[in-house]
N, C-alpha and C positions, 0 to 999 in steps of 0.2 A: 597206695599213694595216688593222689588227686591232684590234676591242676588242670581241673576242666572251666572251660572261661565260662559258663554255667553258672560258677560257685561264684563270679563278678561280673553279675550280667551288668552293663551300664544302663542304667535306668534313666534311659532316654522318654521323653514325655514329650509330649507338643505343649507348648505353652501357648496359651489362645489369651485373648489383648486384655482380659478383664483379673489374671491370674497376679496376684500382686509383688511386688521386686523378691522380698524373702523368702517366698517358696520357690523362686527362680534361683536363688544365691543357695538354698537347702539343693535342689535339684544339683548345680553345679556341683557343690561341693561334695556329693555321692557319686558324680563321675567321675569327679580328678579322683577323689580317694580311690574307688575301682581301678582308674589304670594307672595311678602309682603302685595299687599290690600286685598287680600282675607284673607289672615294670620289675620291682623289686624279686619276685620270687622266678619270674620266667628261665634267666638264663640259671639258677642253681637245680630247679626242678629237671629241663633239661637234659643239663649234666648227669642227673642221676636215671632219668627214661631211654637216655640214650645206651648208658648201659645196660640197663634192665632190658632192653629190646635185643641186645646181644647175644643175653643170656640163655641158653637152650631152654635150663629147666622153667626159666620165666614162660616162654612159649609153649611150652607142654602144658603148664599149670593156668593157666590165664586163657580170659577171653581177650581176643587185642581187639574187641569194636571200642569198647568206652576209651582205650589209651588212644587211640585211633580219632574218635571223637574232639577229644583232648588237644591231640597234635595238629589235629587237619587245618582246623582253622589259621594257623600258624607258618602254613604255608604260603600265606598271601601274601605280599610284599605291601602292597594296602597297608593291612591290618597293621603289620609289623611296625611300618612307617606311623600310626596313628598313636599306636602303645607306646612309640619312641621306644623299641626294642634294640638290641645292636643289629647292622645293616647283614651281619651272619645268617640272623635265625632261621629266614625263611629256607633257606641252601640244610644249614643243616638236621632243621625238621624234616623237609622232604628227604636227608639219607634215612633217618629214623622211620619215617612214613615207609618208605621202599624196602627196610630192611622185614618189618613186622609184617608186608603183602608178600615177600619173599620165602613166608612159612608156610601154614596151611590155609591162611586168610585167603579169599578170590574175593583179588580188587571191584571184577566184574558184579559181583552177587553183594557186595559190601555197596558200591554204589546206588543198584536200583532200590532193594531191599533194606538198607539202611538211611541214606542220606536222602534218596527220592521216597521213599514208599511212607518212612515212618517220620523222618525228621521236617524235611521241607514239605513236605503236604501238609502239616498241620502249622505252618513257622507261614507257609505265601497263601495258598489253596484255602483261603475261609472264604465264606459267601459273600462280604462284602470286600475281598478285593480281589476276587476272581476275572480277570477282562473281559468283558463284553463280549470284545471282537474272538472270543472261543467258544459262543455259545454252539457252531457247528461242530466245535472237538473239544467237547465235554473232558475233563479228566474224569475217570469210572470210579471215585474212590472221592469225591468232591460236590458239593454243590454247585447249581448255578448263580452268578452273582448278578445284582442288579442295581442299576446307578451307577454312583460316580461315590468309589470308595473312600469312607475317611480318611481324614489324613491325620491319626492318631495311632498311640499304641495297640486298641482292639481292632482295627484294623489293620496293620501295618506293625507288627511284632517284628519283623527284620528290618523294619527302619527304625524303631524307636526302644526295644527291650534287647534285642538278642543279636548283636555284634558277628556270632558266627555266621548268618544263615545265608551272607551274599560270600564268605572265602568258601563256603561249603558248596553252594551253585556253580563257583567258579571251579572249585578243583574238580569238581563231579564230571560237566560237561568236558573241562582239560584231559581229563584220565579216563574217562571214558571211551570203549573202543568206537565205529563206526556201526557195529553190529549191535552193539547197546543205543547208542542212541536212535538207532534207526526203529530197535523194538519199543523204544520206551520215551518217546518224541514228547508224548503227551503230557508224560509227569514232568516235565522239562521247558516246555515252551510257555506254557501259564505264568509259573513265575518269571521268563524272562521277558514277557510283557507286560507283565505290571512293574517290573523293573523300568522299562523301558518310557513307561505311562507315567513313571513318577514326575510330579512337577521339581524335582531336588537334583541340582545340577549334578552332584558326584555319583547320585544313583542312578540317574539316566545315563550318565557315563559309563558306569559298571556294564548294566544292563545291555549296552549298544556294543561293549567290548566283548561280552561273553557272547553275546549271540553271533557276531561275526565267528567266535570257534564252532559255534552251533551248527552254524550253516554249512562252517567246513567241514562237518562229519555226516549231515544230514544228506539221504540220497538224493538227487535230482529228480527220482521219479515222484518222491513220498509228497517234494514239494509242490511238483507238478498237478495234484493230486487232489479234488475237491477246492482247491482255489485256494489252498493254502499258502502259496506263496504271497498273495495276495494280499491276505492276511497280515502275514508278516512286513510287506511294505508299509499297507497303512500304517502298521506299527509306528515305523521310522519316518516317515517322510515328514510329520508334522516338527520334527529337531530340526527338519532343514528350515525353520521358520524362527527360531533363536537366533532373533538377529541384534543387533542396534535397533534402536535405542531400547528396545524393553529389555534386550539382554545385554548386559557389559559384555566389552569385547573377549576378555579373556575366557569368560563361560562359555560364548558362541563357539571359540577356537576349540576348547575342552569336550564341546558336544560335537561339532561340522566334522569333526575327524572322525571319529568313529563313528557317526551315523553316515557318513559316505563308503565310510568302508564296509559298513556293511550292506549298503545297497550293492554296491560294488561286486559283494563277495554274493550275494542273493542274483545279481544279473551272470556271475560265473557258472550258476546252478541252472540257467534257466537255458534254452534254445530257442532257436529259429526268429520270428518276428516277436515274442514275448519279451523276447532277451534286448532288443531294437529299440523296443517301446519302454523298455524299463531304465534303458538309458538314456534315453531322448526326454525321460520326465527329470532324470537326476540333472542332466544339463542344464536344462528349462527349470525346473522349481528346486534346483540346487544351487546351481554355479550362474547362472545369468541371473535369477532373479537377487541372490546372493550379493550379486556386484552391484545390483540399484539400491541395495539398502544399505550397502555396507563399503562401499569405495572410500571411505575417507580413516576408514582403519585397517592401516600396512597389514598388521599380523592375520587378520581374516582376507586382503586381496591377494597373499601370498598363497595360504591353505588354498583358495579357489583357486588359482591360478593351479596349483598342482594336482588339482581334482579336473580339471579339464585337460590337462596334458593327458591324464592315467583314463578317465571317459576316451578323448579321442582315439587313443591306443586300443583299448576293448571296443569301439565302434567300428572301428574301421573304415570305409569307403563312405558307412553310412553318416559318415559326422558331417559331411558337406553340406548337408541342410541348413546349419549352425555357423557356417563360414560369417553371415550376415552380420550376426549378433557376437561372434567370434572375436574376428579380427580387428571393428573397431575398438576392443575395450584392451584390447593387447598393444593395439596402437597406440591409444592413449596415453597407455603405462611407459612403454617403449620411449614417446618421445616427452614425457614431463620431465622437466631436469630436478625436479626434488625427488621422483621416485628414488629408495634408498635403493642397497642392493641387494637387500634381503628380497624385496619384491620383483626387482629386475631378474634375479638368477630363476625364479619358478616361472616367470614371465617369459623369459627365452625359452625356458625349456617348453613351456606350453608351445610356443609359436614353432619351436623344432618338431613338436609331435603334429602341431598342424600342419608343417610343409610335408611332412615324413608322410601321412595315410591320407591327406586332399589334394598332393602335386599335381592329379587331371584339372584342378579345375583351376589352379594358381593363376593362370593369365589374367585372369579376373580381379587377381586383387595384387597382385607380382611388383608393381609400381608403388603402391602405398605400402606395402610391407618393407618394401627396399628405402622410403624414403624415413620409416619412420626408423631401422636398423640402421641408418646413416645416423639420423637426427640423435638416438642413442649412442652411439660411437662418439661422436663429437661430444656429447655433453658426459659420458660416464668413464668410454673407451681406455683412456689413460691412467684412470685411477682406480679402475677396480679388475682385477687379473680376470676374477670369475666371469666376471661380464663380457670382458675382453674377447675371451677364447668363444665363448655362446655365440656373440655377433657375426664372428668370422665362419662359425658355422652353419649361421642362417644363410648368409652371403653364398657361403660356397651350394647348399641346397637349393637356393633360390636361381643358382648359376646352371647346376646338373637339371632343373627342371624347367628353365625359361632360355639359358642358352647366350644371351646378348652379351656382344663386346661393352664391357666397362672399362677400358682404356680412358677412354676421356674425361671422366668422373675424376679421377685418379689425376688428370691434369689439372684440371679446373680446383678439385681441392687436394694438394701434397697429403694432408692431415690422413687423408683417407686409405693413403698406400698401404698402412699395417691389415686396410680392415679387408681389401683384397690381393691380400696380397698372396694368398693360397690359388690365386684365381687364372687361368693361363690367357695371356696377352693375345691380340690376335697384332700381326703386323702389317 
């Protein structure tokens, strides 16, 4: 018994501007058909592999790669979501997936050997969408690629033919030890750069997710190592350029997340002043440059705003550089009375990680911070609890670290007594 999504591949095509409506409506209609039968036969086939994977004598008599094949891809929540499968499946394929590696199968040998070696090298690894940026770490089982790969099926088989080959990249790098991927980097990073390269917002998104696992298994020396890491930033950095107006805001928030996380997780791997400098570029051609093009959409000044909180935290002392370019755009936020508080609550928090790792150098800006943490209190203070509590704790940081009686404040406006009121009087 078979229910390999193989046997329904969605025959995905690019359609280019000259291709006329009816072959577009034929095209359509061979996808819904494909995942209506998968829809339809998925949870009964299931049912019945689930037991058969049970079964002793099934495992004595059988090879589990093909059922394996079968299942794997079915562990993505993705996928699941896209087949409009039940919100189960993915939970209970992976018992099935673990019960079948529980035998004589090694997960280990099943991942390089099967999913890297034979499947995805011939699904990412063709000459025309091999990236560029790996001509110094060739895959040894691959050609070199040159140009700038189609953007069609012969190019591009896991974007436009074969459905499994991004859950399969996903679960490989997921289930992979640290010791596999450290040996086998290479059949692994190709494809997740051309993932990464793709102009298609949900595959750069993949591609930017998986790799942030990538990097958490990948050794710090391997990165270190030929300028690889390197590499792997140019990857990324050009997502941080999805902004307004060429990108709608909701695709920017979809990509700016996971391409900071993985600079992020890429600057955790790195040491000394490399690590310094790879943060100082995420600030600068992330989050400041971010805020010039993109201030006038809440749900991307929010993301930033929480990407320079989590930057200044991994900088540490060194973030003061950026106090300039910093503090006014927090101030700003701080004191607009339309700011919602969706953007105020990431906003405080940001200006909390700012006073929390630059307190040496707060005298310098201690006065406009306090006045713009007033100006927010008065116009938000009363009406939003989150906000409320954030304020009072800048106050109080801004007290532990500059020290002045605010008694008089506190006169001059009553309003103000909740916002210090954690603050000890001097008499």
């Amino acid at each position: 018994m078979s229910l390999e999504l193989g046997d329904t591949t969605f025959k995905r095509r690019q359609v280019s501007d000259d291709v006329d409506s009816q072959e577009q409506e034929v095209n359509d209609a061979l996808l819904t058909k494909a995942k209506e039968r998968c829809r339809a036969v998925a949870p009964i086939a299931l049912e019945v592999l689930q037991a058969l994977a049970s079964e002793p004598a099934w495992k004595k008599n059988h090879d589990d790669s093909r059922l394996l094949l079968t299942l794997i891809p079915l562990t993505d929540p993705d996928l699941v979501t896209e087949l409009a499968l039940p919100d189960d499946t993915a939970e209970r394929v992976s018992s099935v997936v673990g019960k079948l590696f529980s035998s004589d199968t090694s997960k280990d040998d099943f991942i390089v050997n099967v999913i890297l070696r034979k499947y995805l090298r011939t699904v990412f690894l063709t000459r025309k969408s091999v990236s560029s940026r790996l001509a110094a770490y060739p895959d040894p089982m691959a050609g070199r690629g040159e140009g700038i790969p189609g953007d069609d099926a012969s190019a591009k088989p896991w974007k436009f033919t074969d459905v499994r080959a991004i859950p399969f990249l996903a679960w490989a790098v997921r289930e992979a030890d640290k010791t596999t991927v450290e040996k086998n980097w290479r059949l692994i990073l190709p494809a997740l750069l051309t993932l990464v390269d793709d102009n298609s917002t949900p595959f750069r998104r993949r591609g930017l997710v998986i790799l942030e696992t990538f990097l958490d298994k990948i050794p710090s020396e391997t990165l270190e190592s030929g300028g690889l890491s390197q590499v792997i930033e140019s990857a990324i950095t050009p997502t941080l350029n999805f902004l307004p107006s060429l990108t709608p805001a909701d695709e920017s928030v979809e990509l700016l997340g996971p391409a900071f996380a993985a600079l992020r997780r890429l600057a955790s791997k790195t040491t000394g002043g490399d690590k310094t400098k790879l943060l100082d570029r995420c600030m600068r051609e992330g989050v400041l440059h971010g805020f010039v093009h993109a201030r006038e959409h809440p749900s991307i000044v929010a993301l930033l705003c929480r990407q320079m909180g989590a930057i200044v935290a991994e900088m540490g002392f060194h973030a003061v550089k950026h106090l300039k370019d910093m503090v006014p755009l927090l101030v700003g936020i701080l004191t607009d009375p339309f700011s919602p508080a969706a953007v105020l609550d990431p906003a405080i928090d940001a200006l909390q990680a700012v006073l929390r790792t630059c307190w040496p150098r707060m005298s310098d800006w201690g006065e406009e911070i306090l006045q713009a943490v007033i100006a927010c209190w008065l116009n938000h203070g009363e009406d939003e609890v989150g906000v409320k509590e954030g304020l009072v704790r800048c106050v109080g940081m801004l007290h532990a670290t500059l020290g002045p009686d605010w008694s008089g404040v506190v006169k001059q406006e009553p309003q103000l007594a909740g916002l210090f009121s954690q603050i000890p009087r001097m008499e």
